[in-house]
C-alpha positions in Angstrom: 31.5 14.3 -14.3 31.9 16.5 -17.3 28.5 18.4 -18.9 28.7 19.1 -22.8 26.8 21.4 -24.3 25.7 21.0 -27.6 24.3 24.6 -29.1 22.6 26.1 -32.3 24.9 28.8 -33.8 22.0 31.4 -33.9 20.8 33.5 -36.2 21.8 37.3 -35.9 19.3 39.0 -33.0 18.3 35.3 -32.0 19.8 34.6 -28.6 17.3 34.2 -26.3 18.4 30.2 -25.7 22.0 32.1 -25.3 21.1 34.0 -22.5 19.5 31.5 -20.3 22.5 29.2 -20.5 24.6 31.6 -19.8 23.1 32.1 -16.9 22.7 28.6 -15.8 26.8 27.8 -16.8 27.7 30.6 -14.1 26.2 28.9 -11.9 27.3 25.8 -12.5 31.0 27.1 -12.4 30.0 28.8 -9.0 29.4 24.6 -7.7 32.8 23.8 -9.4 30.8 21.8 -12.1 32.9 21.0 -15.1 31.2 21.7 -18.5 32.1 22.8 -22.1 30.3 24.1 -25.0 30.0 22.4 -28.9 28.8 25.2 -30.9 27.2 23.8 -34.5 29.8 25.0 -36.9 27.8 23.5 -40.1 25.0 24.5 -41.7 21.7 22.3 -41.7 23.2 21.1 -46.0 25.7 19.4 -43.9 23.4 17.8 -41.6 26.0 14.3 -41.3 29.0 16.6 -40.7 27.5 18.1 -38.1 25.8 14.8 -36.7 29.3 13.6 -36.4 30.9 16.5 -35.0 28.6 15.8 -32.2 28.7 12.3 -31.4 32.4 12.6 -31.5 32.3 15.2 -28.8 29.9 13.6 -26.1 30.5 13.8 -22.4 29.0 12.2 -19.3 26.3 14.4 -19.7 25.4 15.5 -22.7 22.6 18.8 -23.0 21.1 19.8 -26.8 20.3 23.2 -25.4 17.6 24.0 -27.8 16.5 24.6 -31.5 19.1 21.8 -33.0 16.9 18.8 -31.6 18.3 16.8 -34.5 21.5 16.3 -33.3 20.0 13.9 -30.8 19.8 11.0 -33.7 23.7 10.9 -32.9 24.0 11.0 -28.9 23.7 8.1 -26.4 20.1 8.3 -25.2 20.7 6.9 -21.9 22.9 9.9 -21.1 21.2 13.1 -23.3 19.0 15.7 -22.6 16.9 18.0 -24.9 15.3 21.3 -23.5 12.4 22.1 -26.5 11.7 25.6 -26.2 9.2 25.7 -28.5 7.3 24.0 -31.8 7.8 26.8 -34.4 8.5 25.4 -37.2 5.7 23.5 -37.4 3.7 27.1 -38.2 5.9 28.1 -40.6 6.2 25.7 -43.1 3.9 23.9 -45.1 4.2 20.5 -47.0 7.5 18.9 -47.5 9.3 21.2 -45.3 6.9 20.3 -42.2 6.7 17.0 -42.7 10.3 17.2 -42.6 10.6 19.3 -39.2 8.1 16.9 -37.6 9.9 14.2 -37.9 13.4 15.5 -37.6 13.1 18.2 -35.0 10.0 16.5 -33.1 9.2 13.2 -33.8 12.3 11.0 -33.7 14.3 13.1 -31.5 11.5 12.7 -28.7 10.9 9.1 -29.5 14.5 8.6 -29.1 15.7 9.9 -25.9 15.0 9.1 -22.4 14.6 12.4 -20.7 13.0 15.7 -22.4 12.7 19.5 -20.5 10.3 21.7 -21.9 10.4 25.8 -20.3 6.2 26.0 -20.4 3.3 23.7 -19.6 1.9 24.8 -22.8 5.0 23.4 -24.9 4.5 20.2 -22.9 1.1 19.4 -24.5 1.7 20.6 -27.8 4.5 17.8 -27.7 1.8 15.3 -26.1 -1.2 16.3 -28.8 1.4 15.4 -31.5 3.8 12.3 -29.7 1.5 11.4 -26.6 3.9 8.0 -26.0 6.6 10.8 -24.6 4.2 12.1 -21.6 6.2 10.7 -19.2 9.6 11.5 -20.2 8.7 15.5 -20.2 9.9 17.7 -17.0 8.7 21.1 -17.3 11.4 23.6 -15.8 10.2 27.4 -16.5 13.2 29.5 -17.6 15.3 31.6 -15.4 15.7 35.2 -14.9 18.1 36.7 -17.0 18.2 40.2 -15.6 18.7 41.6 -11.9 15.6 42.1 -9.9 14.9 45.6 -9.0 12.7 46.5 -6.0 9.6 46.8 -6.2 9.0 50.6 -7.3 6.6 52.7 -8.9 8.4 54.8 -12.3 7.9 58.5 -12.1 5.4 60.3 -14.2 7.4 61.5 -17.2 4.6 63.1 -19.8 4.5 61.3 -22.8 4.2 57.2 -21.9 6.8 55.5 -23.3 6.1 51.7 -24.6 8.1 49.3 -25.6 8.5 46.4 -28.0 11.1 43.8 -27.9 11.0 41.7 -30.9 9.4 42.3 -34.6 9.2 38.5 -36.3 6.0 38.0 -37.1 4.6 36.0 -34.2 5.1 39.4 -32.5 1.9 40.7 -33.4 3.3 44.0 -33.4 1.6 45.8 -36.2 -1.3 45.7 -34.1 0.6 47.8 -31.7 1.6 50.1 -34.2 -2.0 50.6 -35.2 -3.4 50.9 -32.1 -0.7 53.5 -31.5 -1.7 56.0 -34.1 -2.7 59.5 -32.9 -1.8 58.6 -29.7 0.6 61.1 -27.3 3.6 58.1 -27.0 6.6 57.1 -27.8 7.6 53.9 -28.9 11.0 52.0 -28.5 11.3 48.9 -30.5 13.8 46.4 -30.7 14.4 44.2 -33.3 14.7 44.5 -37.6 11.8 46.3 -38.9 10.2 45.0 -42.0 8.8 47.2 -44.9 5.2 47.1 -43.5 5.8 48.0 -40.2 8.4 50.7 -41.5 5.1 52.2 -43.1 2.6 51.8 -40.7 5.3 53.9 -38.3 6.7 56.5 -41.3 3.1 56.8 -42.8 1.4 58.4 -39.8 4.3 59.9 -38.3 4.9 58.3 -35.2 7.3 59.1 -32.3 10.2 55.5 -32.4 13.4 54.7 -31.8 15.1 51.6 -33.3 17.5 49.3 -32.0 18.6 46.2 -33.6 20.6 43.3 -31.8 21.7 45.0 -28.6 23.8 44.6 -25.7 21.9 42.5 -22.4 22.9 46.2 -20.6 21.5 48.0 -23.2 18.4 46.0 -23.5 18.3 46.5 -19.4 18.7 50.0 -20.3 15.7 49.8 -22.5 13.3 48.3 -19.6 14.5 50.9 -16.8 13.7 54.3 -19.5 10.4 52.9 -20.3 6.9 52.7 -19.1 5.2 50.2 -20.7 6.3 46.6 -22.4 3.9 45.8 -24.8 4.1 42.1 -26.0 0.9 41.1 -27.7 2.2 38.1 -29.2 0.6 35.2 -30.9 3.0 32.3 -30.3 5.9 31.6 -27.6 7.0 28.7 -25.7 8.3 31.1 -22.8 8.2 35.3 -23.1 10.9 35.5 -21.4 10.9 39.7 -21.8 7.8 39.2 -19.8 9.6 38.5 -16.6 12.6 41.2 -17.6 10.2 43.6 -17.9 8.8 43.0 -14.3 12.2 42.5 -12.7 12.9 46.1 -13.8 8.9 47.4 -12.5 8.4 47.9 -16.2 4.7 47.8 -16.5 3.9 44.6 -19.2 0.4 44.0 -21.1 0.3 40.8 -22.8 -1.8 38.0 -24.5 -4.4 36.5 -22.5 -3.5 33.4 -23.5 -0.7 30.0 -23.0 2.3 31.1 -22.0 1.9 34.3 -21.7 -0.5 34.4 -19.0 1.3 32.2 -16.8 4.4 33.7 -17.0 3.1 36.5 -16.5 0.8 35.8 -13.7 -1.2 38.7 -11.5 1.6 40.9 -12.3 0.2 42.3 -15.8 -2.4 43.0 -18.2 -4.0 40.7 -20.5 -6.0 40.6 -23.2 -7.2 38.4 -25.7 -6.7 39.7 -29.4 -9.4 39.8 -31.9 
């Protein structure tokens, strides 16, 4: 039996989907399970290049490891997988270009294939609320660790808390922290491309941050041992998976009080619900 792996080519400081398989080939090398890995190399202009590229690379087992659902329309059904992360696209576009994603990315994809993995209970029902024929056809299987698991210890008192702030796209929410910030004793580590407002909100009242943009796993594991606090207020995810970094390295997390977020995060944090 031979696994094939068919992956997005990301987009620079986008590999979350990366790291989990990563994690999941080792393992699978550790059970002596042969697999390889079909990286897109077109762009989405040349979406029946790439559609063939695909289909003429299946194996036994064939896994669309996220983000590039589309490439199902090509693949034998009856022996393809498709973990959905998430449903973003459908909140950021409008007209054409959503009606387009739904039924490319969403719609036909799910209709098509025989067995779906979502990494949240909450990306399970937004897939039901829009295609409820696929209920049974969804497995929910929560992401893996990415990151050694420290013991449980408390960090020593350092003065001045140090937060941090793994991504910056706008589902983030991280202006809010920036705001909230202001005038207070702290410094702030953030990782990920700063945009023009949130270079002003930080320049314009002088506040104490470092930058870091698309960093090492050790680095970012770095990150999460120096600091205090993980501060991930966001608005959408189908996961968080800094959530459950953060905790493997007894970095303290506050989070939304809402789906995902709070069940990833479980008893082990603080929520709250934004206003």
């Amino acid at each position: 039996m031979e696994i094939h792996f068919f992956e997005r080519n990301p987009a620079e400081g986008q590999i979350s989907i990366e790291k989990l398989f990563s994690v999941i080939k080792e393992e699978l090398g550790r059970k002596n399970i042969v697999y390889k890995a079909f990286i897109n190399p077109y762009s989405l202009s040349k979406f029946f290049k790439a559609l063939d590229y695909f289909k003429k690379n299946q194996g036994d087992i064939n896994h669309i490891t996220g983000d590039i659902h589309w490439v199902s329309l090509a693949l034998d059904s009856r022996k393809t997988l498709l973990t959905v992360h998430d449903l973003s696209g459908l909140y950021q576009y409008t007209g054409i270009k959503k009606l387009l994603y739904y039924l490319i990315w969403v719609y036909l994809p799910l209709k098509k294939l025989k067995y779906i993995t979502v990494i949240s209970e909450k990306t399970k029902q937004e897939i039901i609320k829009l295609v409820p024929s696929v209920a049974n056809k969804i497995q929910v299987i929560p992401n893996c660790i990415t990151i050694d698991i420290l013991p449980f210890e408390l960090k020593q008192d350092q003065g001045k808390a140090k937060i941090l702030i793994v991504g910056t796209r706008s589902n983030k929410n991280i202006e809010r922290v920036l705001q909230a910030c202001i005038d207070l004793d702290v410094q702030l580590t953030i990782v990920g491309k700063l945009d023009e407002i949130q270079l002003r909100i930080l320049e314009g009242n002088n506040q104490d941050y470092n930058n870091y943009v698309n960093i090492s796993d050790d680095d970012l594991k770095k990150l999460y041992d120096e600091n205090d606090i993980l501060c991930f207020p966001s608005l959408y995810e189908g996961f968080g998976l800094p959530i459950l970094e953060a905790q493997a390295r007894n970095c303290v997390v506050i989070t939304s009080d809402f789906r995902p977020m709070n069940d990833v995060a479980g008893n082990r944090s603080i929520t709250y619900r934004s206003l």
